[in-house]
NUPAMI-320927 format. One line per 4 residues: number of its first residue (from 1); for each residue x, y, z of N, C-alpha, C, CB. Coordinates in Angstrom, 2 decimals. Glycine has a CB too. Example, Ala and Ser with C-alpha at 12.3 -4.5 7.8 and 13.67 -1.06 7.14 Angstrom:
REM residues 2
1 = 13.19 -5.69 7.80 12.30 -4.50 7.80 13.20 -3.30 7.80 11.31 -4.47 9.05; 12.85 -2.25 7.08 13.67 -1.06 7.14 12.90 0.03 7.87 14.08 -0.60 5.72
END
This chain:
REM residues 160
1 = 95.50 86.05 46.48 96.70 85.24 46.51 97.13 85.05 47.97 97.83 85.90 45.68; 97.25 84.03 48.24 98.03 83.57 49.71 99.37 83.41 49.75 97.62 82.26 50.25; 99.60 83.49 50.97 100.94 83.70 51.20 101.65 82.14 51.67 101.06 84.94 52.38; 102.43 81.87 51.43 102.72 80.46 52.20 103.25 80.37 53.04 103.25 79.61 51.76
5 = 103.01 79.68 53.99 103.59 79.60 55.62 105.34 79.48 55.04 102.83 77.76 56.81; 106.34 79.87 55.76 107.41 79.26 56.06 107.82 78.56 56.69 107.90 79.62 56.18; 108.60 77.38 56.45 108.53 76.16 56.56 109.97 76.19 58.06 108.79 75.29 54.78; 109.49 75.71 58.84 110.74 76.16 60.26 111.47 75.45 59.85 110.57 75.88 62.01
9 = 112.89 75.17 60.43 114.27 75.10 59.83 115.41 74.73 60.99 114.61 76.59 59.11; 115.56 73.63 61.14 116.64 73.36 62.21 117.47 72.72 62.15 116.39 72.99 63.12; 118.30 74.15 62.61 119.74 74.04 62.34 120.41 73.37 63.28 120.36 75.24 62.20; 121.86 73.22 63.07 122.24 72.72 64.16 122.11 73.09 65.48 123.15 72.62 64.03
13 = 122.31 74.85 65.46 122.29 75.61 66.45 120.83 75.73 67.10 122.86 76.82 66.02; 119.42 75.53 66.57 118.75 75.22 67.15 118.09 74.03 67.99 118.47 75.58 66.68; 118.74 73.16 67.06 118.88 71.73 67.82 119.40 71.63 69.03 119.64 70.84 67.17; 120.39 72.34 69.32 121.21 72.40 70.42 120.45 72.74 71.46 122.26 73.21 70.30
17 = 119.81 74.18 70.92 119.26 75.26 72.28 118.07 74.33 72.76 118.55 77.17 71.75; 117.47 74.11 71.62 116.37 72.78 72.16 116.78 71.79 73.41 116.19 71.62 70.85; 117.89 71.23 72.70 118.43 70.15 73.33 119.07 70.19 74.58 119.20 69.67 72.61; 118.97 71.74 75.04 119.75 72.45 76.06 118.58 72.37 77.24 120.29 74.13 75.54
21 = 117.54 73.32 76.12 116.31 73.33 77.15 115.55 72.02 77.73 115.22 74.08 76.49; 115.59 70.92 76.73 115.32 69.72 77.42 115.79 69.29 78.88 115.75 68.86 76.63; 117.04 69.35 78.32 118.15 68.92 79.62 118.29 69.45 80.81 119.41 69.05 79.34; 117.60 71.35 80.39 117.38 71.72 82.27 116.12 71.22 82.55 117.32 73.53 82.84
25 = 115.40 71.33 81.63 113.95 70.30 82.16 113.97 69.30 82.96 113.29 69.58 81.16; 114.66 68.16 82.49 114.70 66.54 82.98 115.33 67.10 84.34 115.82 65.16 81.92; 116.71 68.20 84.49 117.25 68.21 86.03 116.43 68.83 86.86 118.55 68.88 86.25; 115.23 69.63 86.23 114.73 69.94 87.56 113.33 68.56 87.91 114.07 71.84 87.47
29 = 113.07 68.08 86.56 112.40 67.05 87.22 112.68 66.45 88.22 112.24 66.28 86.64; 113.87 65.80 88.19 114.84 65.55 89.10 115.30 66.01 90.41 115.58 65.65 88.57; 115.19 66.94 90.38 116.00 68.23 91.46 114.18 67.78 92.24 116.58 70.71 90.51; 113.28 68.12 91.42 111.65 68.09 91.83 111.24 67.06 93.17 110.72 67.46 90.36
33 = 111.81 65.80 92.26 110.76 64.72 92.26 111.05 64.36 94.00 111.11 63.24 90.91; 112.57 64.08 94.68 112.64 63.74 95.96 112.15 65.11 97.05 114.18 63.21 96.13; 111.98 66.13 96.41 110.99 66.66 97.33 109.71 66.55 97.50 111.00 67.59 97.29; 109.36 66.39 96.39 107.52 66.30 96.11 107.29 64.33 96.41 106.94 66.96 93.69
37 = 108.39 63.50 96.47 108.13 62.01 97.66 107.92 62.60 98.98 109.64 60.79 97.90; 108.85 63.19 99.57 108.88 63.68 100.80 106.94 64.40 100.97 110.41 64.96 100.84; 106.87 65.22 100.17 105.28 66.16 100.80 104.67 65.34 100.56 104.53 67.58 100.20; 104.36 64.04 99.49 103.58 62.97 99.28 103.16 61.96 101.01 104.57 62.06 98.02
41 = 104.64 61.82 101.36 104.55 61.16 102.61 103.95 61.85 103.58 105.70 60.80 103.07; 104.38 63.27 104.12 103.99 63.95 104.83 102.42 64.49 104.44 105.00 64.77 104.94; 102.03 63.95 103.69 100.25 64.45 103.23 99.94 63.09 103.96 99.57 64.64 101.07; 100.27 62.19 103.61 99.61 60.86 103.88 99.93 60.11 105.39 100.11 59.88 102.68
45 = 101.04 60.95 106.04 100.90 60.55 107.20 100.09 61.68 107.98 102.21 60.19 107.72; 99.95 63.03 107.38 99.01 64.10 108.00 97.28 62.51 108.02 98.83 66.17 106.38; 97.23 62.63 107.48 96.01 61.88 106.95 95.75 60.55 107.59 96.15 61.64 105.47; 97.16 59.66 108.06 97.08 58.58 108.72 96.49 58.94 110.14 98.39 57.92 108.71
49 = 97.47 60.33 110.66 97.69 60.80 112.24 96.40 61.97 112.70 99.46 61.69 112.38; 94.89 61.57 111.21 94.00 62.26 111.65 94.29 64.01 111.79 93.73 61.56 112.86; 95.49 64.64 111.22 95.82 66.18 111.23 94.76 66.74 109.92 97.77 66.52 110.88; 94.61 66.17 109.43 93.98 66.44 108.16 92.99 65.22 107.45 95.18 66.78 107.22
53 = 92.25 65.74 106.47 91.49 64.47 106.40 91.57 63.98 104.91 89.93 64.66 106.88; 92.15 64.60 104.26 92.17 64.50 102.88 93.08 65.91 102.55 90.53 64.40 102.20; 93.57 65.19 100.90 94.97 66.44 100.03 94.19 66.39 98.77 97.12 65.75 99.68; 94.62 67.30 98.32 94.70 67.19 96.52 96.38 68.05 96.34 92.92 68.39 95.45
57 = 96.85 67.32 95.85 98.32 67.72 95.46 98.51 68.19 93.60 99.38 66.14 95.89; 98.42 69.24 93.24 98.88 69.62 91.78 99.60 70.33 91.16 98.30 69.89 91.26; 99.79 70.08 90.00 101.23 70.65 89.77 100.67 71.29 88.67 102.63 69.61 89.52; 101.33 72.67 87.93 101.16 73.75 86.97 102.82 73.60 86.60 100.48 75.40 87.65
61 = 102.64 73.85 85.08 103.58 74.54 84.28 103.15 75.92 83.89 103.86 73.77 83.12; 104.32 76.74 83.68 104.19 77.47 82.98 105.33 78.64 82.57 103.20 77.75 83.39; 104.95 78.36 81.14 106.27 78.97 80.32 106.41 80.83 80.11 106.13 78.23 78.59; 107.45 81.54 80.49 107.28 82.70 80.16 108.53 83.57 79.23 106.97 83.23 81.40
65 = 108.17 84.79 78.76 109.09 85.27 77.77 109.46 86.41 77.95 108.71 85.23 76.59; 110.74 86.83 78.36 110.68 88.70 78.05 110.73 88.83 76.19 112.61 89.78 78.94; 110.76 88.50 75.48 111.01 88.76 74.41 109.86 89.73 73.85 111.24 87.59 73.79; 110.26 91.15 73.50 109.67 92.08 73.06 108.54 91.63 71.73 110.77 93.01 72.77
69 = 108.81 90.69 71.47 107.59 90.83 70.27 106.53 89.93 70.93 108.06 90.17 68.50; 106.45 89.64 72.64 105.25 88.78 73.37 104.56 89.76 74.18 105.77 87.49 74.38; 105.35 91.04 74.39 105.32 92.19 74.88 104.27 93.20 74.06 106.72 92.61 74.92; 104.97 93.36 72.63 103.92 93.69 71.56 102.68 93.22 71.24 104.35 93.55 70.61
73 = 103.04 91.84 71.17 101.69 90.96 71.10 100.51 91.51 72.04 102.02 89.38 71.59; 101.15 91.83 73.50 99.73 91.04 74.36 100.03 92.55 75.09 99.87 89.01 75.57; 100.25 93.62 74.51 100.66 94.34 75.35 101.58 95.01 76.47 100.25 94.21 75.45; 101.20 94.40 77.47 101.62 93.91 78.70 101.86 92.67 79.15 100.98 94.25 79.40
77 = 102.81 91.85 79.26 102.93 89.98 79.39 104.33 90.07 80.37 103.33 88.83 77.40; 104.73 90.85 81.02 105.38 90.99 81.99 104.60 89.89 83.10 105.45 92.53 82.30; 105.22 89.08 84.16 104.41 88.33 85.00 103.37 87.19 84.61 103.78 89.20 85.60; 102.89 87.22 83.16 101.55 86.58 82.56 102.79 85.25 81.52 100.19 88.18 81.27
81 = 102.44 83.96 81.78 102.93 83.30 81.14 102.47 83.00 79.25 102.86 82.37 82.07; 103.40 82.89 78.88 103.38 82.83 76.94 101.63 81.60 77.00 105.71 81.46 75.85; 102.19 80.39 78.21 101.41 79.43 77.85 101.75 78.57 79.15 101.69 78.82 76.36; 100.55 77.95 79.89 100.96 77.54 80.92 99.53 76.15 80.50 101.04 78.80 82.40
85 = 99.97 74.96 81.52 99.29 73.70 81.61 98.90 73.49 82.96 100.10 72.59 81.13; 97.94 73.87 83.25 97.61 73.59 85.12 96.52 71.95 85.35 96.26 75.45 85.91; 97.12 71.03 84.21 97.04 69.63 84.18 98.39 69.14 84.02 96.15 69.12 83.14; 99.07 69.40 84.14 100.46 68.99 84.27 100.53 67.95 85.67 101.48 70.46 84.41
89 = 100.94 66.27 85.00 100.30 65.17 85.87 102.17 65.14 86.31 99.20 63.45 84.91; 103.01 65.18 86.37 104.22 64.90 86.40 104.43 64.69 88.10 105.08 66.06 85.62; 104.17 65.87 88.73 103.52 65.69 90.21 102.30 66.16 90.74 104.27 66.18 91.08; 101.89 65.16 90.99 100.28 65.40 91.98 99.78 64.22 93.19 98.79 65.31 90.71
93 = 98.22 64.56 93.13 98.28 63.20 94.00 98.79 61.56 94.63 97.71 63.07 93.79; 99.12 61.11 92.97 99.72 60.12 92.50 101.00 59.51 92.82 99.72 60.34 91.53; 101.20 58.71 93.48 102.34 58.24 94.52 103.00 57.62 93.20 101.88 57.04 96.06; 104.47 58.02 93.16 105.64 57.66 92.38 105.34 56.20 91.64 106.98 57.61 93.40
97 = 105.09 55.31 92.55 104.72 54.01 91.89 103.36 54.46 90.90 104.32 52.71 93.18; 102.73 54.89 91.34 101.34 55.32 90.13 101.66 55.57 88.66 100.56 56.85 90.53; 102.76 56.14 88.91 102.91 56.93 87.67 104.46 57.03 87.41 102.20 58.41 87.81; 105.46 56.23 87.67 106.68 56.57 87.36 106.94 56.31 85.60 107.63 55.69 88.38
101 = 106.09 54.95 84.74 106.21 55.69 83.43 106.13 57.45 83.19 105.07 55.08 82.65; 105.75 58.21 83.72 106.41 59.48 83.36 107.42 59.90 83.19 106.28 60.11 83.83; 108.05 59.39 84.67 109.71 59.35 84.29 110.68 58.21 83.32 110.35 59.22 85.69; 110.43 57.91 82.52 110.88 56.99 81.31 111.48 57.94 81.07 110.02 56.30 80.18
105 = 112.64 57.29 80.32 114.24 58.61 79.20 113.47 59.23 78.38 115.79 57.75 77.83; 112.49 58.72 77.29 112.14 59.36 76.54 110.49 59.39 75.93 113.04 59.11 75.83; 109.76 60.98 75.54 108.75 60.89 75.80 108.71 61.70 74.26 108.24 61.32 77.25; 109.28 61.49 73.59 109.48 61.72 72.05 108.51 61.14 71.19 110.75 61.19 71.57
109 = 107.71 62.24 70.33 106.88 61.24 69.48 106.95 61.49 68.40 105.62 61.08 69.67; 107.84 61.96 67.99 108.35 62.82 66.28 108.57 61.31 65.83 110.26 64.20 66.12; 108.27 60.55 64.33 108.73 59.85 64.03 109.88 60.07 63.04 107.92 59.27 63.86; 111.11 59.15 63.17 111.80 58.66 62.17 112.44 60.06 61.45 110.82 57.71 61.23
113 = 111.75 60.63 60.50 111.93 61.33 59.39 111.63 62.98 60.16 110.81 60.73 58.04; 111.68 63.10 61.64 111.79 64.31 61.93 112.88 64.67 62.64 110.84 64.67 62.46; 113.73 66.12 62.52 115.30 66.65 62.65 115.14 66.12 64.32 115.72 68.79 62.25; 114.20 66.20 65.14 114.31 65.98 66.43 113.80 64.67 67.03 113.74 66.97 66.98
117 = 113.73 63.94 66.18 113.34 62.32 66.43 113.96 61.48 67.20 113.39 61.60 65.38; 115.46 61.98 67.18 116.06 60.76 68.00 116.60 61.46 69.36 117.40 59.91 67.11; 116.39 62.82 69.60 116.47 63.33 70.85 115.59 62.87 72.07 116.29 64.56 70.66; 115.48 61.99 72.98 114.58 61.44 74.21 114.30 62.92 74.77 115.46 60.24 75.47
121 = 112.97 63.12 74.93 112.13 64.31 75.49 112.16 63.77 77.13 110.32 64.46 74.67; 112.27 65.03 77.80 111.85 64.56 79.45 110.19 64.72 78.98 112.52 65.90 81.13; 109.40 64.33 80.28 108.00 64.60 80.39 107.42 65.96 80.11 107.66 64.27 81.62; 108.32 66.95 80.65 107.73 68.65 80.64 108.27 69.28 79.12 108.62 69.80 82.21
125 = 109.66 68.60 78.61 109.56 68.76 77.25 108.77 68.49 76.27 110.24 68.44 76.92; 108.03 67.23 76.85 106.96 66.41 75.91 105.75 67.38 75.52 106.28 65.00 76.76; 105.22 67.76 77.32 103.93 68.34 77.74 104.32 69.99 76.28 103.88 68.77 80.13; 105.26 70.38 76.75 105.40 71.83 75.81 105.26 71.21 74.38 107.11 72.79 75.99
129 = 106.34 70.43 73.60 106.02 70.35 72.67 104.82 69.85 71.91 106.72 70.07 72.52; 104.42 68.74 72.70 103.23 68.26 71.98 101.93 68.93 72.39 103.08 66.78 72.19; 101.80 69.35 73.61 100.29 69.85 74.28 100.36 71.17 74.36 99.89 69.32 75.80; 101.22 72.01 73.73 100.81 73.29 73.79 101.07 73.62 72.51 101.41 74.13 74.78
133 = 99.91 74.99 72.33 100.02 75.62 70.57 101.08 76.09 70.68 99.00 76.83 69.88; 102.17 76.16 71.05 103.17 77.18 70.78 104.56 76.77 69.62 103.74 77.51 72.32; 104.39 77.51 68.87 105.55 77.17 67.77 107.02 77.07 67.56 105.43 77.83 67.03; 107.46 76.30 67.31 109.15 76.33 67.44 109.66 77.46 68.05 109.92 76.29 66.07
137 = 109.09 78.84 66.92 109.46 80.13 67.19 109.21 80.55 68.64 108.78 81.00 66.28; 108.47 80.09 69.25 107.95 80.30 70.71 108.47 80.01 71.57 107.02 79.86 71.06; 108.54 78.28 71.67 109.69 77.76 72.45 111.26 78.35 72.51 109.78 76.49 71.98; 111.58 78.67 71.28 112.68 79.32 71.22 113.15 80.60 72.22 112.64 79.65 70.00
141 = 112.20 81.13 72.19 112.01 82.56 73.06 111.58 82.30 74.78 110.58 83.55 72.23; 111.17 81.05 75.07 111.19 80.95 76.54 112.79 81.11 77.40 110.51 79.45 76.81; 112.44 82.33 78.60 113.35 82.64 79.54 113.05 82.21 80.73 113.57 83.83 79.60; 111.39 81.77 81.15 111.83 80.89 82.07 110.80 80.15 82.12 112.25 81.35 83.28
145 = 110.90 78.97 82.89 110.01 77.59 83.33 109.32 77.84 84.55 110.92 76.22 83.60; 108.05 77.39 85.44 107.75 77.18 86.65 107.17 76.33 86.19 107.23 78.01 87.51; 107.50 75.28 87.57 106.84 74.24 88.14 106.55 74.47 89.72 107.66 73.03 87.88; 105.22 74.83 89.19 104.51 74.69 90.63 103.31 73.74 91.46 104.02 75.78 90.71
149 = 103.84 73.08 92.88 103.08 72.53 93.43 102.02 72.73 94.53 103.63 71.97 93.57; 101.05 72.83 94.32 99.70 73.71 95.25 98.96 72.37 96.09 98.18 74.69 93.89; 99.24 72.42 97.07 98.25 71.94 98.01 97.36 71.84 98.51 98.25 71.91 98.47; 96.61 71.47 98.49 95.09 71.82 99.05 95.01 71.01 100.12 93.79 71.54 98.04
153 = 95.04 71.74 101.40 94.75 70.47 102.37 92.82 70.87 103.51 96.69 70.43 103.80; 92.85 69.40 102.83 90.76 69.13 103.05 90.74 68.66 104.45 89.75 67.53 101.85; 89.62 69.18 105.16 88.85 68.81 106.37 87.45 68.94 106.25 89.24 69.58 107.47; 87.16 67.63 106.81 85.40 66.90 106.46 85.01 67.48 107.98 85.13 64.54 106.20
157 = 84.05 68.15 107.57 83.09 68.46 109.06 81.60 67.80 108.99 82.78 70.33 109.30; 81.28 66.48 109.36 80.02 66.14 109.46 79.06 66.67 110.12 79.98 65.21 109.73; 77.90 66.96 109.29 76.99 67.57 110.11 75.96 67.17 110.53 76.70 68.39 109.77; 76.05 65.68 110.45 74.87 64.83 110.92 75.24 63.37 111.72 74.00 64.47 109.56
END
C-alpha cells in the first residue's frame, strides 16, 4: 500500500512570505544591476585600453538554510547551499541591451488556475521556482540568497 503525497497548501500566510521573498529578490536585482553596468564598462574599456584582452563575467545563485531538518538531512550543511544555479544568466557577459527581457515585471509561468498565478516573479524568483528541484517546503525554509559575480579576466600570449 502507498502512501499519498500531500498535496501543498497555500495559505494566505504563505502567499505572503513568498510574496515577501520575491520582493527582496527583484530589490537586489536592482540594488545589483547599476553595479554590474559599471564592471561591464570597466571590462570593456580594460579591453579597449589593451589592459586585458578578454573577460568572462558570471553570475551564481545560491540558496541556503539554517533550518535543522537540512542540517539532519545532509549532516553538516552549515556554509553548503540547499541548491545553488552557477548558470544563472541575470548578470554575465551580456551587456544590458542583450538581455534586458530578463528584467521584464514578470517571469511567472503558473497558469490561470494556480494560488500564485497572478503574482509577477522577478527573474531569480523564476530561476528558484521553476529551475530548481526544491519544494514549496524548501523555499519556505531559505535564510539566505547569494548572488555572486566572478570574473575572469583573460590574457592571450601568442606564441608564434
Amino acid at each position: 500500500m502507498t502512501v499519498p503525497a500531500l498535496e501543498f497548501v497555500f495559505t494566505e500566510q504563505i502567499i505572503s512570505t513568498l510574496l515577501q521573498l520575491n520582493e527582496r529578490l527583484k530589490k537586489e536585482e536592482l540594488r545589483i544591476k547599476p553595479f554590474w553596468e559599471k564592471l561591464v564598462a570597466s571590462l570593456e574599456q580594460q579591453v579597449k585600453d589593451k589592459v586585458i584582452d578578454d573577460y568572462n563575467l558570471k553570475s551564481e545563485l545560491a540558496f541556503f538554510s539554517d533550518d535543522k531538518f537540512y542540517k539532519r538531512l545532509y549532516k553538516e550543511c552549515e556554509g553548503n547551499p540547499i541548491w545553488q544555479d552557477t548558470t544563472y544568466l541575470l548578470f554575465s557577459n551580456h551587456k544590458y541591451e542583450d538581455h534586458k527581457e530578463l528584467y521584464i515585471d514578470d517571469w511567472n509561468e503558473f497558469g490561470e488556475d494556480h494560488p500564485m498565478a497572478k503574482i509577477p516573479f522577478c527573474y531569480t524568483m523564476h530561476c528558484l521556482v521553476f529551475h530548481s528541484p526544491m519544494a514549496w517546503e524548501d523555499i519556505l525554509r531559505i535564510d539566505d540568497v547569494w548572488i555572486e559575480l566572478k570574473v575572469e579576466h583573460q590574457f592571450l600570449i601568442a606564441t608564434k
